[in-house]
N, C-alpha and C positions, 0 to 999 in steps of 0.2 A: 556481427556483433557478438562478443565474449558476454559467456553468462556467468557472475560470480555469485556463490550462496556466502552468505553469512549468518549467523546466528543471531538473533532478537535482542540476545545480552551484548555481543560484539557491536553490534548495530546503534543498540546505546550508550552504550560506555565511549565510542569512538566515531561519534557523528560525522565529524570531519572528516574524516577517514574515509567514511561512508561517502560523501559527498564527492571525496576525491576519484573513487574508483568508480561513481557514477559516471561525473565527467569523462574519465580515460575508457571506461570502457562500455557505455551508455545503457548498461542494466545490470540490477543486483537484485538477488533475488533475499528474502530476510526471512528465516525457517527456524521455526519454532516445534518444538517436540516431533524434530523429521519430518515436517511438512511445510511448503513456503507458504506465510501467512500475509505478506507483502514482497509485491517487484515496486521499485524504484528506478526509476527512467529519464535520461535526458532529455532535454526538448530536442536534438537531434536527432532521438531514437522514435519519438514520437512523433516527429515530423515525418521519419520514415515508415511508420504504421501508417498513418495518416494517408500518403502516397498511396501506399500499397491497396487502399482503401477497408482496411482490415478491423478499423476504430467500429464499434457497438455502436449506434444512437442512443442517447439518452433512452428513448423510452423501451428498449431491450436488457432493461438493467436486469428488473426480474426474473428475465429468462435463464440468468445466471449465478443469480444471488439469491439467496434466504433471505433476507433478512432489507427492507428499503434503508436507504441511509438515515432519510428520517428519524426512521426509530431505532436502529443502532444504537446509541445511549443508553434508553433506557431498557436493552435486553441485556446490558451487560450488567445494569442492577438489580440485583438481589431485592432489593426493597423502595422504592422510586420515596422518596421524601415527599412532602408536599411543599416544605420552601428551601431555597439552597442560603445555607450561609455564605454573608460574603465577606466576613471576617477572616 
């Protein structure tokens, strides 16, 4: 499997793009200030992790991560609101 890096801005400005070189080449990795902050993977790369038996269980999230998805959210805010507009 070919590993492509792309940049965070390239990534968004050219989604489809993105999407395309997933397919073709089943990971992309999306590197922001020289560090990849996201891989993007086809189901047929993960079907090949998966085999290999190399996938985490859910509950080893921790062991890798700061931060639980859970609250993700609300550490990216500076000031958590107490109601969200939905205007």
């Amino acid at each position: 499997m070919s590993i492509k890096r792309v940049s965070a801005t390239d990534a968004k400005n050219n989604f489809g793009g993105l999407l395309e070189d997933v397919a073709a080449l089943g990971r992309v990795d999306i590197v922001r200030h020289g560090r990849v902050v996201a891989v993007v993977l086809s189901p047929r790369a993960i079907g090949s992790i998966a085999e290999a038996g190399a996938l985490q269980p859910a509950s080893a999230w921790g062991a890798t991560h700061m931060i639980p998805p859970e609250l993700a959210r609300d550490a990216r805010m500076l000031t958590r609101p107490d109601e969200f507009d939905d205007d």
